[in-house]
C-alpha positions as CSV (number, residue, x, y, z in Angstrom):
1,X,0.0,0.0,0.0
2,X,1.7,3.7,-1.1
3,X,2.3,5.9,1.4
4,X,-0.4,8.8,1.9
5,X,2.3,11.3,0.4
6,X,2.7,9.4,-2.6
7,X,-0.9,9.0,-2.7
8,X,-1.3,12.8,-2.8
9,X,2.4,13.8,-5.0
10,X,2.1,15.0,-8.3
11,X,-1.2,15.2,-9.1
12,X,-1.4,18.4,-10.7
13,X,-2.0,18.2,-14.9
14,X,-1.1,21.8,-15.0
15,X,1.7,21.9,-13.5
16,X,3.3,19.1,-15.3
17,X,2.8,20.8,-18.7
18,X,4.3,24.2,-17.2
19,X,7.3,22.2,-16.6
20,X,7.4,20.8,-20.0
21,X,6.8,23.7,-21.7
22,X,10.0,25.5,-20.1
23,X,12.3,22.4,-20.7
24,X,11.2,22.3,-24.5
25,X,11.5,25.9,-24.7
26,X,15.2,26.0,-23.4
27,X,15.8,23.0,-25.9
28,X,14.7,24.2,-28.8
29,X,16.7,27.7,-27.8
30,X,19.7,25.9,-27.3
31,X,20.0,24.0,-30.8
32,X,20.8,26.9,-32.2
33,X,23.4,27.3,-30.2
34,X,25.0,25.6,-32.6
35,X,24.9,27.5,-35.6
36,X,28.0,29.9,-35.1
37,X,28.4,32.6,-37.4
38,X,31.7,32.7,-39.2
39,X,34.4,34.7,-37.7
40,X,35.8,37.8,-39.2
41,X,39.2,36.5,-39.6
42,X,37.9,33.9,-41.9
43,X,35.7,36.7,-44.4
44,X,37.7,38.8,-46.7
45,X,35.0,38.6,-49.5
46,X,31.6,38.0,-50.8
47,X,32.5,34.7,-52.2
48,X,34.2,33.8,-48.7
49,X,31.5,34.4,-46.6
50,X,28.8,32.4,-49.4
51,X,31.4,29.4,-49.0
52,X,31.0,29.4,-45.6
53,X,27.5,29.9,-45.5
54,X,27.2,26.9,-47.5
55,X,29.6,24.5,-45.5
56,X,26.9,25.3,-42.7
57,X,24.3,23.9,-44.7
58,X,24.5,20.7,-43.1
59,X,24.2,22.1,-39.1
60,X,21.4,24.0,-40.9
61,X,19.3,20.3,-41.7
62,X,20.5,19.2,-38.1
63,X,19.3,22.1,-36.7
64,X,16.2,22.0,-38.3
65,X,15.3,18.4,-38.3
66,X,16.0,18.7,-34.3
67,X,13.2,21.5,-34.0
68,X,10.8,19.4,-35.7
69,X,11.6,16.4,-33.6
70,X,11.1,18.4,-30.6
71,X,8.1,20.1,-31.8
72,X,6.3,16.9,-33.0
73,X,6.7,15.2,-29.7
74,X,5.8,18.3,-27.4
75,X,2.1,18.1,-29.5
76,X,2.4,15.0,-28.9
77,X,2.6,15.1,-25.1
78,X,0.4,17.9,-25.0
79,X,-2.3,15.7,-26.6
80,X,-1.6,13.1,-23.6
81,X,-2.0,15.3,-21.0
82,X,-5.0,17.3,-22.3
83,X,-6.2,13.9,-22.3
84,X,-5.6,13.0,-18.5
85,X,-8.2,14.3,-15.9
86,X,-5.3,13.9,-13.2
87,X,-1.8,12.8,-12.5
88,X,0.0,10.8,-9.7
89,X,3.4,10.4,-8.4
90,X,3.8,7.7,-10.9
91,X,3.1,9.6,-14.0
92,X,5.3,12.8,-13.2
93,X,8.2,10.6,-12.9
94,X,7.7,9.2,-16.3
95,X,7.3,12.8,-17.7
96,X,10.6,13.5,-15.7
97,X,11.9,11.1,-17.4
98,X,10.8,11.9,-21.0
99,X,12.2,15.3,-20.4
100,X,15.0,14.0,-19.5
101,X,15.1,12.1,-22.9
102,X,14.1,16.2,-24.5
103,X,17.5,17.7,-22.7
104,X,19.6,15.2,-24.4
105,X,18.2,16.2,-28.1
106,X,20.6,19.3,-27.8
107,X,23.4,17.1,-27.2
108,X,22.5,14.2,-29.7
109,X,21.6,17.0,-32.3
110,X,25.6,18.5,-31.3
111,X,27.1,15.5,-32.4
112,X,25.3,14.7,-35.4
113,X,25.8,18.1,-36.9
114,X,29.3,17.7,-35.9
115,X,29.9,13.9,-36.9
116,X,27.2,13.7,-39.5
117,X,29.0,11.0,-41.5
118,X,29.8,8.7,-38.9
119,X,27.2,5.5,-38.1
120,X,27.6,6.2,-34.5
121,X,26.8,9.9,-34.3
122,X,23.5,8.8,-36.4
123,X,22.6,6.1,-33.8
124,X,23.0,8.2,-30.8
125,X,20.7,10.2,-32.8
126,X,17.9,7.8,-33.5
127,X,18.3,6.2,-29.9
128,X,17.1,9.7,-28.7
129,X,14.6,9.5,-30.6
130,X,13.5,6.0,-29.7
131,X,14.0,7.0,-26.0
132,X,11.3,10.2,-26.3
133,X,9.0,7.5,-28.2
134,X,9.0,4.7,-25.2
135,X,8.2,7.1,-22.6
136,X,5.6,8.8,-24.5
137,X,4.0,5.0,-24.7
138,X,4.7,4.5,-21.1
139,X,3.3,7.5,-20.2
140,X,-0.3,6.8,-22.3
141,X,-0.1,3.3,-21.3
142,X,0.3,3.7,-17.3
143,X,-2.3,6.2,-17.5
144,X,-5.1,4.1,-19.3
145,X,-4.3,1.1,-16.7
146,X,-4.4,3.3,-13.5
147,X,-7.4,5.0,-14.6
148,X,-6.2,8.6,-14.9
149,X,-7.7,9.5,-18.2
150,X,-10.5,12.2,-18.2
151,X,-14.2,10.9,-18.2
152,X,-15.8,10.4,-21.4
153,X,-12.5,10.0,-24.0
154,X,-14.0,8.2,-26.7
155,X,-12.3,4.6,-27.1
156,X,-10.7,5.7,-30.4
157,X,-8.7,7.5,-29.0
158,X,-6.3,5.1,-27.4
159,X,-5.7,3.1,-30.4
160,X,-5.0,6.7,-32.5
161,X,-2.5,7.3,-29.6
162,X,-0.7,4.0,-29.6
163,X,-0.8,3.8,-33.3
164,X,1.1,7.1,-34.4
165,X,3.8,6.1,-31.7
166,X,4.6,2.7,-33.2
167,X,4.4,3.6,-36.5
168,X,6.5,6.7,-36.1
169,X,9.2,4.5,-34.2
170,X,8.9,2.1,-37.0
171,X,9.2,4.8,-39.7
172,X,12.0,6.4,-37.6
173,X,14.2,2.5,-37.6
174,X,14.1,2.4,-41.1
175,X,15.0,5.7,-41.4
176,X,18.2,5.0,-39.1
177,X,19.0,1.7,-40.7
178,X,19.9,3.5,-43.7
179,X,23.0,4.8,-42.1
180,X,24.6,1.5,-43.0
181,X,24.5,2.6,-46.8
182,X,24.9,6.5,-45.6
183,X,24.2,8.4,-42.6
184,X,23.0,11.4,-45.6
185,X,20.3,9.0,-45.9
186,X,19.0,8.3,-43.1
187,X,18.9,12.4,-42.1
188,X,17.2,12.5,-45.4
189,X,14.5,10.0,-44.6
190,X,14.1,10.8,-41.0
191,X,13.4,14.6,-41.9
192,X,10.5,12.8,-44.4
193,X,9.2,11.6,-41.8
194,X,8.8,14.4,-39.5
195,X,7.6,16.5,-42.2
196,X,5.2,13.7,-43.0
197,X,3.8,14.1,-39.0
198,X,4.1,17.7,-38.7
199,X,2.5,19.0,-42.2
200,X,0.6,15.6,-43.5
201,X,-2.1,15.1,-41.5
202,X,-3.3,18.9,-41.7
203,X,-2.8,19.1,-45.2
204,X,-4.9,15.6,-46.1
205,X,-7.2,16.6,-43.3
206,X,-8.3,19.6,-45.7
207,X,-8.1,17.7,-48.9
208,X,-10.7,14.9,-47.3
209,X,-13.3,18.0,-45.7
210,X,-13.2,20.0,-48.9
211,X,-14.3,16.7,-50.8
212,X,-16.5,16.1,-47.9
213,X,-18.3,19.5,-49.0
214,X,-18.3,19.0,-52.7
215,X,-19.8,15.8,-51.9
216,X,-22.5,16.9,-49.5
217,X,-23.0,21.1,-50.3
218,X,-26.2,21.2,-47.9
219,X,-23.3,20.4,-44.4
């Protein structure tokens, strides 16, 4: 039997996202820490300063691929929580862990963008990535078995949940496994996929209700 303080701890919805909020905020701020603007020393021409603008094209993909990664999993958790009518000890813990797994994208994006065409940068990468996906499931998952979603969440939603995680973890693998022909590939095909999650949906969501009007004027 839990104590009656751990009965009591972390309980607060609210308060959780807060603290998520802040911690992707100061993520996302520091990837583009590491986009350093070429040094003086280095510029004595038009042409100089275009070549090294170019050279940071690269960091420029990491960079970007990293804010869509963050992005599409703080919607992600957002949907959770807006779906939980409370919290518990429990649950905070595993969104103190999944933050945990959002500080490490700065680092993980660092070394990419640095090591881009090395299998191992790539992995610590993806592993990331696969680490922010299992605690996001966890989380879900320990809230539908302790009973902490809101009343009246209609039962489709926890297959929609559970669905987009595996899918996107799957998509994410294959996307990774490329790195054993070239790491350029699997950045390629992981960025496809985030753009397929964070622009997709939206976009086919409009394509199906405009048909949905041709097709019936009078709704």
């Amino acid at each position: 039997m839990p104590s009656l303080y751990n009965r009591v701890a972390g309980q607060s919805v609210e308060r959780l996202a807060a603290l998520s909020d802040g911690i992707f905020a100061v993520a996302m701020t520091l990837l583009v820490l590491d986009l350093r603007v070429p040094t003086r020393e280095a510029v004595h021409s038009e042409h100089d300063l275009w070549h090294l603008l170019v050279a940071m094209a690269p960091r420029l993909v990491i960079f970007l691929m990293s804010v869509m990664t963050l992005g599409i999993f703080w919607v992600g958790q957002q949907t959770q929580l807006n779906h939980f009518a409370r919290a518990d000890r429990n649950l905070a813990w595993i969104h103190i862990a999944f933050l945990c797994a959002v500080c490490l994208v700065p680092f993980s994006t660092s070394l990419l963008a640095e090591f881009i065409q090395y299998r191992t940068a790539l992995g610590v990468y993806w592993f990331n990535i696969v680490l922010l996906g299992l605690t996001l499931f966890w989380s879900w998952s320990y809230a539908r078995r302790a009973h902490l979603l809101a009343d009246g969440v209609p039962d489709e939603v926890h297959p929609a949940v559970v669905r987009r995680i595996v899918i996107a973890q799957a998509l994410y693998a294959c996307g990774a496994a490329l790195c054993f022909f070239s790491t350029y590939y699997s950045i390629a095909a992981i960025v496809l996929v985030q753009i397929n999650y964070a622009i997709a949906p939206r976009f086919c969501w409009g394509i199906f209700s405009r048909a949905r009007i041709k097709a019936n004027p009078s709704s």
